[in-house]
C-alpha positions in Angstrom: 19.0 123.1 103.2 21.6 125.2 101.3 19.7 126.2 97.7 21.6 128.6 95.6 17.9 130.0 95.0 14.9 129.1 97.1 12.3 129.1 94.6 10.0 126.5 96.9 7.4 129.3 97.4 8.1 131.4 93.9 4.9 131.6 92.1 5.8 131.5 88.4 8.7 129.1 89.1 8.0 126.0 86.6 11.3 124.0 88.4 12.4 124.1 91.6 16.1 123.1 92.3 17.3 120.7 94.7 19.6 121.6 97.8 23.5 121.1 97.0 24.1 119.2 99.7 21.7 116.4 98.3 24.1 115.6 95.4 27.7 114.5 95.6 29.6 115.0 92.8 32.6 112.4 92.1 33.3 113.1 88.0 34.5 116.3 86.3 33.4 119.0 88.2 33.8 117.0 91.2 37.4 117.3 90.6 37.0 121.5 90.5 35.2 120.9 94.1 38.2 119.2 95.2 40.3 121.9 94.5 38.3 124.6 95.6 38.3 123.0 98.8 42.4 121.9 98.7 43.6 124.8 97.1 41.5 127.6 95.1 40.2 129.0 98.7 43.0 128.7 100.7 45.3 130.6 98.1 42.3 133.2 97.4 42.0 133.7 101.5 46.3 134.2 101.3 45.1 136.7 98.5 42.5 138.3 100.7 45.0 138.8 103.8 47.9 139.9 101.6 46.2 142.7 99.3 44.8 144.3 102.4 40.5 143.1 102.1 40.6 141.5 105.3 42.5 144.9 107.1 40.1 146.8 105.7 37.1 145.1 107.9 40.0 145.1 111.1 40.5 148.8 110.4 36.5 149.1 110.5 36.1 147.2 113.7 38.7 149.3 115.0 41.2 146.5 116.0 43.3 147.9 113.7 44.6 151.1 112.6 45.3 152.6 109.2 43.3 153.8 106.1 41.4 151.6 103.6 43.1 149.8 101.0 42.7 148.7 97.4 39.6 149.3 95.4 36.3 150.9 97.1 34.4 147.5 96.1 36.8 145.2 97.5 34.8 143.9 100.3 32.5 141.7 97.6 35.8 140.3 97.2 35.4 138.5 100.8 31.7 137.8 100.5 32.0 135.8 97.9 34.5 133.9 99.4 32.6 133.7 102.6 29.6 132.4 100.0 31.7 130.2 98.2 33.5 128.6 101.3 29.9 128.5 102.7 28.4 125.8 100.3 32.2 123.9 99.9 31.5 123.3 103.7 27.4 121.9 103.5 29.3 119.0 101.9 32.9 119.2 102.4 33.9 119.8 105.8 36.9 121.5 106.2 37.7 122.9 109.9 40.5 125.5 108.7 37.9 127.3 106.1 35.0 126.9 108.7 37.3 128.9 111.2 38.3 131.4 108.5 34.9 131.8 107.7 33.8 132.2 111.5 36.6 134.7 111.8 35.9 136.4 108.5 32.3 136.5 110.3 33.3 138.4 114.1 34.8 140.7 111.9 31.9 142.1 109.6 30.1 141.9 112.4 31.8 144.1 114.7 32.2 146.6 111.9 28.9 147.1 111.3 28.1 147.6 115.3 30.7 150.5 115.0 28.4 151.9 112.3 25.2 151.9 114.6 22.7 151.8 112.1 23.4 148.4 110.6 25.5 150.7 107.3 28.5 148.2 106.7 31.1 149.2 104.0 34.9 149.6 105.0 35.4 152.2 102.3 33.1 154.4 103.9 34.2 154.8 107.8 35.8 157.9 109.6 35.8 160.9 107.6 34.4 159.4 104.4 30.6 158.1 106.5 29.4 161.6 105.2 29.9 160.2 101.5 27.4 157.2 101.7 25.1 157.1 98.9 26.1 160.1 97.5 27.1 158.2 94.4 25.4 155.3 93.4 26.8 155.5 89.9 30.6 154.6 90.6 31.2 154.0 94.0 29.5 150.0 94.4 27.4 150.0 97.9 24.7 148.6 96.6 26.8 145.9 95.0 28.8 145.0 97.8 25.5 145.0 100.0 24.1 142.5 97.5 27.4 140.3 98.0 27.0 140.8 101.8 23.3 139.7 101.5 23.8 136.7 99.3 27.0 135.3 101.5 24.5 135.9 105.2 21.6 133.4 103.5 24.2 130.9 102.2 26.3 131.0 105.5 22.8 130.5 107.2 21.5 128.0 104.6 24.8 125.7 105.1 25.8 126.0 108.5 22.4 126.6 110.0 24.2 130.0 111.8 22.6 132.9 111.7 25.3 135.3 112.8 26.2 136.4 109.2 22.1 136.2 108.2 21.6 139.0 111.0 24.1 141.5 109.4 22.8 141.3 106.4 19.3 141.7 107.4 20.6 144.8 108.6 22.4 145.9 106.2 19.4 145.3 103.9 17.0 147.2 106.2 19.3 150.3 106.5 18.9 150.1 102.6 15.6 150.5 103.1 15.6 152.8 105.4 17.7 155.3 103.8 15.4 154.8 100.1 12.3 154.6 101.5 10.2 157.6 99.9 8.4 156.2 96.7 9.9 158.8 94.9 13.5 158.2 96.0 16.0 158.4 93.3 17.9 154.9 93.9 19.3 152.8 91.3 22.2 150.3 91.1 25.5 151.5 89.5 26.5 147.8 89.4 23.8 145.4 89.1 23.6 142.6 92.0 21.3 143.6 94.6 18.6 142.8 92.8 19.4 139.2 92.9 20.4 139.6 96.5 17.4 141.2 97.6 14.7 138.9 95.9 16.6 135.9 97.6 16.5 137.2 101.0 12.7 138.3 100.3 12.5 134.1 100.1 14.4 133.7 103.0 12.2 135.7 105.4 9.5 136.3 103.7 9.5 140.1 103.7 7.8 141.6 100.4 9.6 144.9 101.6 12.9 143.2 99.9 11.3 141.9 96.6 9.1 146.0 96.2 12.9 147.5 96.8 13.9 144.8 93.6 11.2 146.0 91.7 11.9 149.6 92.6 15.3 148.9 91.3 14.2 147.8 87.7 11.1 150.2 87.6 14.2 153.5 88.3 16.6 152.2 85.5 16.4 155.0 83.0 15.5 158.1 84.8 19.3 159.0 85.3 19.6 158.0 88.9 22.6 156.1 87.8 24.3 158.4 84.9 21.7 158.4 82.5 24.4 156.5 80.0 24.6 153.3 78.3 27.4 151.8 79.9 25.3 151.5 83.0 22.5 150.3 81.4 20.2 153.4 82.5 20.2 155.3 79.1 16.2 154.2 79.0 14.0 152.5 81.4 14.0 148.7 81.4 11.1 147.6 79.1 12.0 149.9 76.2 15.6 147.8 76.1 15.7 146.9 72.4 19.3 144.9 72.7 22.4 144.0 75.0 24.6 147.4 75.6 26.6 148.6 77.9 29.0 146.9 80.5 28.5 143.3 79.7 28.7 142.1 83.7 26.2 144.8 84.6 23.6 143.8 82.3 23.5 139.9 82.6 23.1 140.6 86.2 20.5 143.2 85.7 19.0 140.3 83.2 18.9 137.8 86.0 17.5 140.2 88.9 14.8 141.1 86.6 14.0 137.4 86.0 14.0 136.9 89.8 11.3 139.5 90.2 9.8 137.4 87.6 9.6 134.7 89.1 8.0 136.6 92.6 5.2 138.3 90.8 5.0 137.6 87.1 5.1 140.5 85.6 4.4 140.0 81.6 6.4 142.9 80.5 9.6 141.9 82.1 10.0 138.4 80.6 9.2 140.1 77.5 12.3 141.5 77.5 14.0 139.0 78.7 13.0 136.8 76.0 13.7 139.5 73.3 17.4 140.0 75.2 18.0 136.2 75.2 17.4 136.4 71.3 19.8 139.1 70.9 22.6 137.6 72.9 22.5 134.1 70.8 21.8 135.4 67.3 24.3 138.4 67.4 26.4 139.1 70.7 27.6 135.9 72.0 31.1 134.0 71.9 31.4 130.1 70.5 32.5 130.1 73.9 29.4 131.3 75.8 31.3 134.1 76.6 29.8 138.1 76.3 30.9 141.2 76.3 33.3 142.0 73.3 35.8 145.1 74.1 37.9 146.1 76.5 36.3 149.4 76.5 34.0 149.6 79.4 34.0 145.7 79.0 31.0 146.4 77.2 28.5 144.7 74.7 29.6 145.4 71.0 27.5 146.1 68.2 25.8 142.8 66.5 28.3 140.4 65.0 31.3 142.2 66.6 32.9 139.1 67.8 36.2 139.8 67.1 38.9 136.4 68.7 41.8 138.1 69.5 40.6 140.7 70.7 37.8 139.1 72.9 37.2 140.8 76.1 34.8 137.6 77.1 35.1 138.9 80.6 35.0 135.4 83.2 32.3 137.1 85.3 30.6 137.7 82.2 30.1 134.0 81.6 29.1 133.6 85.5 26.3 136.2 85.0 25.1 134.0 81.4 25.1 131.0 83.5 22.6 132.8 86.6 20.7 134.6 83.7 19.8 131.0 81.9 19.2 129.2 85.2 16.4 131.6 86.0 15.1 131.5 83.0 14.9 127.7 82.8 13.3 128.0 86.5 10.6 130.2 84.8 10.1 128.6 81.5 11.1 124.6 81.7 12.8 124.4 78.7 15.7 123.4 78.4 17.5 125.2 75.7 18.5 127.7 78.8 20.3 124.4 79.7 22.3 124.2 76.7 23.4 127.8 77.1 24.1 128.1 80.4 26.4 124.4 79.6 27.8 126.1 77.0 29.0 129.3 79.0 29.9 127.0 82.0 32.3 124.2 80.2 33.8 126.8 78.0 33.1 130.6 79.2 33.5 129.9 82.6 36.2 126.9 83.3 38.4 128.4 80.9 38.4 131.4 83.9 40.4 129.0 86.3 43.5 126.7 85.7 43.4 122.9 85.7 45.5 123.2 88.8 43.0 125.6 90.8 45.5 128.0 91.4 45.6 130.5 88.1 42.8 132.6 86.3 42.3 134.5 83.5 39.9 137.8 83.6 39.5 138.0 80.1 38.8 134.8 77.6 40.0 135.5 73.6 39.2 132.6 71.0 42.8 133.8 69.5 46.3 134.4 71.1 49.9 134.9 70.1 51.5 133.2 72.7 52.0 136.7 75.1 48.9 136.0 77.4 49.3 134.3 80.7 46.9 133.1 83.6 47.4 134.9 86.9 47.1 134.1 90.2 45.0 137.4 91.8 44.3 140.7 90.3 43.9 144.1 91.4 40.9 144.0 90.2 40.0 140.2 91.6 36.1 139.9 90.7 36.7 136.5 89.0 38.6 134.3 91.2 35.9 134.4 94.0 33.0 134.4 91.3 34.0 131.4 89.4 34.5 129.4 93.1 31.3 130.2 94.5 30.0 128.7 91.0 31.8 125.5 91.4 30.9 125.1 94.6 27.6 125.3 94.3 27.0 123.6 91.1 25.6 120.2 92.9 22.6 122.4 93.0 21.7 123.0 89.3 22.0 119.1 88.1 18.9 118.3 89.3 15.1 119.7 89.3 11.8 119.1 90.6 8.3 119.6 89.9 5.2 118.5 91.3 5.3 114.8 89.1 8.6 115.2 87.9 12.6 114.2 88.5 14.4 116.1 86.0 18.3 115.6 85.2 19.4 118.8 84.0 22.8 118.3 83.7 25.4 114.9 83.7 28.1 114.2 86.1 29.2 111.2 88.1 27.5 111.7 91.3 25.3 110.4 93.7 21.6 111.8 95.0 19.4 111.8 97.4 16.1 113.5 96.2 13.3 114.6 98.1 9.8 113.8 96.5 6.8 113.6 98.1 7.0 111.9 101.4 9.5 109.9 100.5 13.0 110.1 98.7 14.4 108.9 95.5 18.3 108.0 94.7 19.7 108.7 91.8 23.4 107.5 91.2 25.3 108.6 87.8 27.9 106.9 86.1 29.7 108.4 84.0 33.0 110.8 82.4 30.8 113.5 80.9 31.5 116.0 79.3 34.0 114.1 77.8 32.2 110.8 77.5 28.8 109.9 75.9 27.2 107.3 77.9 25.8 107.8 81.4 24.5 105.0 83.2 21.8 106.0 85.7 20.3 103.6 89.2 17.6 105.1 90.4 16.3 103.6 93.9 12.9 104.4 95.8 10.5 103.1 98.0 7.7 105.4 96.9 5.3 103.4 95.4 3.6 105.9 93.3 3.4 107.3 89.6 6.6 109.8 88.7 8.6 111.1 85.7 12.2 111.3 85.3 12.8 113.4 82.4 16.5 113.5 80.7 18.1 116.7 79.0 19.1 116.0 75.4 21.3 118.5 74.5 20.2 120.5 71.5 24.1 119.6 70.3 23.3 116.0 70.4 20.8 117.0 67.4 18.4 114.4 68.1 20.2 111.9 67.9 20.0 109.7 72.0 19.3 106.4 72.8 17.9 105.7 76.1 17.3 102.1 78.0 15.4 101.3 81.2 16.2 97.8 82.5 17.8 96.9 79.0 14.9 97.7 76.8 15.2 100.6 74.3 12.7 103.5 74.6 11.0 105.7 71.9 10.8 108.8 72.6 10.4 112.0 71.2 12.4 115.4 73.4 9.9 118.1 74.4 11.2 121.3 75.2 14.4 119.6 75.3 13.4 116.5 77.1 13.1 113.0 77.2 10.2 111.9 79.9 10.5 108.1 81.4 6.8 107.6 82.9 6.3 104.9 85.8 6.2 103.5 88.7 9.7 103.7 89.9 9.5 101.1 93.1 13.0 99.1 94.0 16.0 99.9 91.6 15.8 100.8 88.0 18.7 100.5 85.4 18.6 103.5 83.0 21.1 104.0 80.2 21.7 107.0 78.1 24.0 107.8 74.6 24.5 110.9 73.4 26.7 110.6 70.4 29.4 113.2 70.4 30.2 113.3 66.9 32.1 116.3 65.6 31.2 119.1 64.4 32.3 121.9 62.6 30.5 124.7 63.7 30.1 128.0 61.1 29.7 131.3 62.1 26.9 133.9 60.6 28.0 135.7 57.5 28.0 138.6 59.2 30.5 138.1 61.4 33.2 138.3 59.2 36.0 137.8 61.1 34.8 134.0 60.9 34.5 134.2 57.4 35.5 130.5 56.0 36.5 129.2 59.5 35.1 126.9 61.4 35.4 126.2 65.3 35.7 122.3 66.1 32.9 121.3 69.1 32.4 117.3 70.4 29.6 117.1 72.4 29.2 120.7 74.4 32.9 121.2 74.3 34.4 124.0 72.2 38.2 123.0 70.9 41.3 124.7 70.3 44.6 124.6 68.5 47.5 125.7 70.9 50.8 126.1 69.7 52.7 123.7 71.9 50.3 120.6 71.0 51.3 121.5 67.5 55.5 123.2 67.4 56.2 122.9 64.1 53.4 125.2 62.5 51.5 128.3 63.7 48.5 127.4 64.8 46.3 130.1 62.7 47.3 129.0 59.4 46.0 125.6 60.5 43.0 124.2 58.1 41.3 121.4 59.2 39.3 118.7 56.9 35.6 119.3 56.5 34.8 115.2 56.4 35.4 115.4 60.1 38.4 112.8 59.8 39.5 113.7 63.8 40.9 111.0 66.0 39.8 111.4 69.4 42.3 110.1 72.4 42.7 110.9 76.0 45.6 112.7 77.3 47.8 112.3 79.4 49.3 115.6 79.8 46.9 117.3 81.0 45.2 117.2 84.6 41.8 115.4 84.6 43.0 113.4 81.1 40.5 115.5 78.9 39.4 114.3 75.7 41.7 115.2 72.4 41.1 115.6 68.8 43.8 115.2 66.6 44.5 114.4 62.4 46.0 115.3 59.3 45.5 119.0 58.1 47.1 121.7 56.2 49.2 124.6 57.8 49.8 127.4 55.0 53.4 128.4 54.5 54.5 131.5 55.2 57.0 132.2 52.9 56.3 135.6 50.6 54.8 137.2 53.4 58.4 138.1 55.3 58.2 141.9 55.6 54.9 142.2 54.0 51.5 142.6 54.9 49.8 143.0 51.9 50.7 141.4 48.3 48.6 141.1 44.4 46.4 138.4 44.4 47.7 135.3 43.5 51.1 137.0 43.4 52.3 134.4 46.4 52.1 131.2 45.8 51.2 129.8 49.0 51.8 126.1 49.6 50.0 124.6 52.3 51.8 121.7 54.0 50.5 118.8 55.2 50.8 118.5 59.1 49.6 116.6 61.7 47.7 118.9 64.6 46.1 118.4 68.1 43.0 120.2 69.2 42.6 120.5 73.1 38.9 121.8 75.2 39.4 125.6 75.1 38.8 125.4 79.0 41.9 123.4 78.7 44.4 126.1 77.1 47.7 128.1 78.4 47.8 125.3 81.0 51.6 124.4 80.0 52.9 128.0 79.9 52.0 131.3 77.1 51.4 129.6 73.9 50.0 130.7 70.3 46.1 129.5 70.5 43.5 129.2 67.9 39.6 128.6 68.3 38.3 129.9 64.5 40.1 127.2 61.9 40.3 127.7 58.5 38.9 124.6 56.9 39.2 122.6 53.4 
């Protein structure tokens, strides 16, 4: 079974996910999995063999001469494609990518028996093998040894091959080998093999892997690692007060520590994880789910530094919010992890990757004057692979299980198969979310025994549901974010849901003053946007929107996958009096606003249709 994380055996794990395989998604994200399979990996795999990634490994194995390429951590690059390819194939066979993978797979292999003690990293061959781990700060073994790791147990968990597995048992037990003293002065420079290391503990079994995890979080602090802020080792975990530093590093420090959580309970690390959580969603988070506001060291700001334009909003950034909240809705149950990690996904995320599969952006501002433009691979290419293996594995986080419970975390059309007890239970969905509000659910069984199913209600939806089994409306009252539907579930069952996506206007915290008398438009858990060539005859950040929340909402057409559209009568400010000035008296300018029709798109949606001006923060009347 192909789980993203194995938490079947964790003891302080409240849910348990189902394997991705068991769901088959056929609505909005099912489209993304389409393309990931048709295009995103193929033209990523192009990427890998044209910017030199694969060489390097060929150079490694020695079938190949020449010196490495590119960046020193550029071999994650190709595990996470190998991870990402990996669970597109547990449900999507495709022979080309399974022979790229199985290729991709001789090739790491052979590399690391050149290395003789299971080592594998192609910066780090010839002349430079004398340099390994002589700088954990900057030079990214660890991190590439966590991608290694985490590619092995998905390649093994979907193909049921252990070839890949084998290397990165190796690779995991040189680690060891080389840090074994207690008083050995390791420490990640780039967060990741903590998750890695916890997940292969699951796989085998080994408590060596989940003590080297907690070794990892115990070290932060002491310096191993810089001693600075950007690398999240200024002071030792539990003493973290807030979110600093490099914003990728510490959501995936956030989510390792909740693993080792989740292994051993320890109190005083989900005490700071709870305190962290707070601080990201009171004062360091994006509309948009996103984190991480500047460009320098793509790093955490102070509170209420949010500025749009300048958003850093890193894509990866999103990806680590979205692992962080999963695990801490695997430890907790309650579902306002959900709405975060939704939130980050549909907007943080998807607005990484083009409608077409075949563009990304690293970065994600709320704000743009039409100069920014999605590209196809970077230099730095962290996000194209990241947001794939994501998207192909997201079958895996709609569901969860407990003991007595079904629960539907998330909505998408698709069709389950559930194990539960010793029998199974179907689940089919119907329905266009995130863009609709009704899902139908037919949920089949021939257990004849006592179960709950228990339905998310968005905390957007603001109470306001309806739910129907066989026709007749329910009362019910969400705890901890959920609805539970108690019963005997024998034969077929009809079960409708509403979620009434009104709009809303959504204000920002006087504090952040940048958003000072704007407001961004949301419908349902969709963030919106104005972008300049929905709307050519006025710039799109002197648009004001109406606070009654007069918005018609359409499909469109012009866009692929026919996402939902807001559009109405507004005002856009004119701009005369303000040629060749900045600054002017008040009231000096006479400012007219003019009324204008505009059209709001999902932000996931924008600079689809070439560079555009874009707006996220609206000033409202």
């Amino acid at each position: 079974m192909t789980f993203v994380n194995d938490t079947s055996r964790s003891p302080r794990a409240q849910v348990r996910p189902l394997a991705i395989e068991k769901v088959e998604l056929q609505g909005f994200v099912g489209r993304y999995q389409g393309l990931m399979k048709s295009t995103s990996l193929p033209m990523q795999y192009e990427y890998l063999e044209s910017t030199g990634r694969i060489d390097n490994f060929r150079k490694a194995a020695g079938s190949m001469e020449g010196s490495f390429t590119g960046w020193f951590f550029n071999d994650s690059d190709v595990y996470k494609w190998i991870e990402a390819a990996s669970y597109s194939l547990s449900y999507n066979e495709d022979p080309e990518i399974r022979a790229r993978i199985e290729s991709l797979i001789t090739l790491i292999e052979k590399a690391q028996e050149i290395s003789g003690d299971g080592y594998i990293n192609t910066y780090f061959v010839g002349q430079k093998a004398a340099e390994r781990w002589k700088d954990l700060k900057n030079m990214h073994e660890l991190y590439c040894a966590g991608h290694l790791i985490q590619a092995g147990i998905a390649n093994k968990r979907a193909s049921g091959d252990e070839t890949l597995f084998k290397v990165c048992v190796s690779a995991a037990d040189n680690i060891l080998d080389s840090f074994r003293d207690d008083d050995c002065k390791v420490s990640t420079g780039h967060p990741e093999l903590e998750m890695a290391m916890i997940e292969l503990h699951r796989e085998t079994g080994n408590r060596d892997y989940l003590k080297f995890a907690q070794k990892l979080i115990d070290n932060r602090g002491r310096g191993y690692v810089g001693g600075d802020e950007y690398h999240i080792d200024h002071v030792p975990f539990r003493e973290l007060k807030e979110l600093t530093g490099h914003a990728v590093r510490m959501l995936y420090l956030l989510a390792g520590a909740a693993d080792v959580f989740l292994e051993t309970g320890d109190e005083t690390l989900l005490a700071v994880l709870e305190r962290l959580w707070i601080d990201l969603t009171a004062r360091k988070m994006y509309v948009t789910g996103g984190a991480g506001s500047r460009y320098e060291g793509e790093s955490f700001g102070e509170e209420f530094e949010l500025p749009s334009r300048r958003a850093y909003a890193e894509t990866c950034a999103a990806v680590g919010n979205v692992f962080w909240n999963w695990r801490m809705y695997m430890i907790s149950g309650d579902a306002k992890y959900l709405d975060l990690f939704e939130q980050s996904f549909y907007n943080g995320v998807l607005s990484g990757i083009s409608l077409d599969g075949k563009r990304y952006f690293y970065v994600n501002p709320l704000e743009d004057a039409g100069k920014r433009e999605r590209e196809e691979w970077f230099e730095c290419a962290c996000c194209p692979p990241n947001i794939a293996r994501l998207l192909t594995s997201f079958g895996g986080y709609i569901y969860g299980t407990t003991l007595n419970e079904i629960r539907v975390n998330f909505y998408e059309e698709s069709k389950a198969t559930i194990p539960f007890r010793d029998g199974e239970v179907s689940i089919i969905q119907k329905t266009s979310y995130p863009h609709s509000e009704e899902v139908q659910l037919t949920i089949a069984t021939d257990l004849d025994t006592e179960l709950s199913i228990l339905l998310r209600i968005p905390e957007w939806a603001e109470g306001e549901f309806e739910v129907q089994v066989d026709g007749v409306k329910q009362k019910l009252r969400p705890e901890k974010g959920f609805v539970r539907l108690e019963g005997n579930w024998k034969g077929k069952t009809e079960v409708y849901l509403a979620l009434p996506m009104r709009i809303r206007l959504m204000t920002a915290n006087p504090l952040l003053r940048e958003n000072t008398d704007k407001v961004s438009v949301q419908r349902g858990p969709l963030v919106y946007c104005a972008e300049g060539v929905d709307n050519p005859d006025f710039d799109v950040r002197t648009l004001s929107v109406p606070s009654r929340k007069n918005f018609e909402v359409t499909q469109s057409d012009a866009l692929p996958g026919n996402p939902v559209i807001l559009s109405g009568k507004g005002v856009a400010f004119d701009l005369d009096g303000w040629e060749k000035k900045l600054y002017n008296p008040l009231g000096s300018v006479k400012s007219k606003g003019n009324n204008v029709r505009f059209s709001l798109v999902p932000y996931y949606a924008w600079n689809n249709r070439g560079k555009s001006t874009m707006c996220v923060w609206l000033h409202v009347h």
